[in-house]
Residue, then its C-alpha position, 0 to 999 in steps of 0.5 A: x372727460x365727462x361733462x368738463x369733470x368726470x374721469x372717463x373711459x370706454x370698455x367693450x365687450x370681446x364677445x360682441x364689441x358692446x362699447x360702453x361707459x362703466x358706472x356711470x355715475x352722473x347719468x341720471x343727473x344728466x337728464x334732470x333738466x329736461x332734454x339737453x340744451x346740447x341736442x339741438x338735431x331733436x327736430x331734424x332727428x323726429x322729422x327722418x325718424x317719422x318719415x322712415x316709420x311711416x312708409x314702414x308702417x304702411x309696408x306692414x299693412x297695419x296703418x290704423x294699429x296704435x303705436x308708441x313711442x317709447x323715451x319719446x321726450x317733449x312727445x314730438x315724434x308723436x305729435x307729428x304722426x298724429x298730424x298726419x293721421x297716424x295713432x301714436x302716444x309717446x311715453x317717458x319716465x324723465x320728460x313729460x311731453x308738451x306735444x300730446x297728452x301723457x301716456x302711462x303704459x298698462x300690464x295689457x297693452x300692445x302696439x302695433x310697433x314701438x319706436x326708441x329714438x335714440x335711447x339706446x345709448x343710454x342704456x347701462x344695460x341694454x337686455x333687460x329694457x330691450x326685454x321689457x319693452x318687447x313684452x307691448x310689441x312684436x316689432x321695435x324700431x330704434x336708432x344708434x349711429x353704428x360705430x367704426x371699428x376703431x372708435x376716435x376718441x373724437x367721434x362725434x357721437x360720443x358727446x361727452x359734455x351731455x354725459x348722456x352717451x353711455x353705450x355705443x354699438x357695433x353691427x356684431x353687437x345688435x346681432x348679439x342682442x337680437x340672439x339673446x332676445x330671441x328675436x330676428x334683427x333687420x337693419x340698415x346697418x348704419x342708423x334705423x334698426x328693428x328688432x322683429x318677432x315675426x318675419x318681415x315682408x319684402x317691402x318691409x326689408x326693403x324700406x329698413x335695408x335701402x335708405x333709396x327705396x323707403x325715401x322714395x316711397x316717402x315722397x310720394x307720401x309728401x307729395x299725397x299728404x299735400x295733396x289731400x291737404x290741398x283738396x281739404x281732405x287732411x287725415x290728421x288727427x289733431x282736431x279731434x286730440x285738441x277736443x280730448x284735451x278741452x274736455x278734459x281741462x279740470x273744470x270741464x272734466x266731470x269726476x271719475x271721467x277716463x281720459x280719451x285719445 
């Protein structure tokens, strides 16, 4: 039972195990007052996300690119790598973001790398929004909890009283929707997964596959960072964000002025 009053089942795909929730017909109605009160990991969840993006990041040799996320909510993912000197906006049609400005996607961008935070289980249909959003990147990095091969109806991943989680994966089904991509996958095989054009390097297969080595190199991020900040060297970019949205408050705002970021 969704929500203590939606009959509910789940069906799978035979081809690729694909778990999902057919019609779900509340979905929308779920996300109508903001982030559910329920997802109190929102937090935890942003500050491993930015941890594994940023030493991933850096392991693609393209740290000063610009970077989205996308579904990005209250925009704290965002916030937090921007703190630490990284270009990231986030982006999302339900939320609007209380962390940093808004962003609204145009025909001709391009980010060095998207990230998806746990959006995927939303989705009734995965390919087309996968499709879309690989049209701005060549490289999205997005985050499902892999499920078992026999799902509980306990599991906790289900969720069923924020109606939110509709679509469930399996390792067969991320290889099936990188295949109909047309894209390579390299993944944990447990949480953090990336959909890539291109070929990754060795150290960037390495931060994705072992959770041992991309946490090392983490904490020597952690270890630098406090450093820097220690000696007054911060590479943060709030200051310069917090002097954007001055100047673009409506009274100081002059007509026909862009926004800047």
């Amino acid at each position: 039972m969704v929500k203590g009053e939606h009959p509910a089942s789940l069906h799978e795909c035979l081809s690729c195990s694909f778990t999902f929730v057919k019609n779900p017909h509340w979905l929308a109605a779920s996300f109508s007052s903001e982030l559910n009160d329920l997802d109190i990991g929102s937090v935890d969840r942003c500050l491993v996300l930015a941890d594994f993006v940023q030493v991933l990041i850096q392991s693609m040799n393209n740290p000063n690119r610009r970077f989205l996320d996308w579904g990005g909510g209250y925009g704290l993912l965002a916030r937090i790598m921007r703190d630490r000197g990284v270009d990231f906006i986030s982006h999302d049609i339900y939320t609007r973001p209380l962390f940093v400005q808004p962003y609204q996607i145009e025909e001709n961008d391009f980010f060095g790398l998207i990230t998806m935070s746990e959006v995927a289980l939303h989705l009734t249909d995965p390919v087309p929004i996968f499709a879309d959003i690989l049209k701005f990147t060549n490289t999205l990095v997005f985050t499902a909890v892999i499920a078992p091969d026999v799902i509980p109806n306990d599991w906790w991943y289900l969720m069923p009283d924020t109606g939110q989680h509709v679509a469930i994966y399996h390792k067969e089904t991320l290889q099936a929707l990188a295949h109909k991509l047309g894209v390579h996958l390299t993944s944990d095989g447990r949480y953090f997964h990336v959909l890539h054009r291109e070929r990754l390097n060795l150290k960037s297969r390495l931060v994705i596959k072992f959770r041992a080595f991309a946490f090392g190199l983490v904490w020597l991020n952690t270890a630098v960072r406090f450093i820097k900040r220690g000696l007054g060297k911060s590479s943060s970019l709030t200051s310069g964000d917090q002097i954007n949205m001055i100047a673009n408050l409506p009274w100081k705002r002059e007509k026909g002025t862009n926004r800047q970021y």
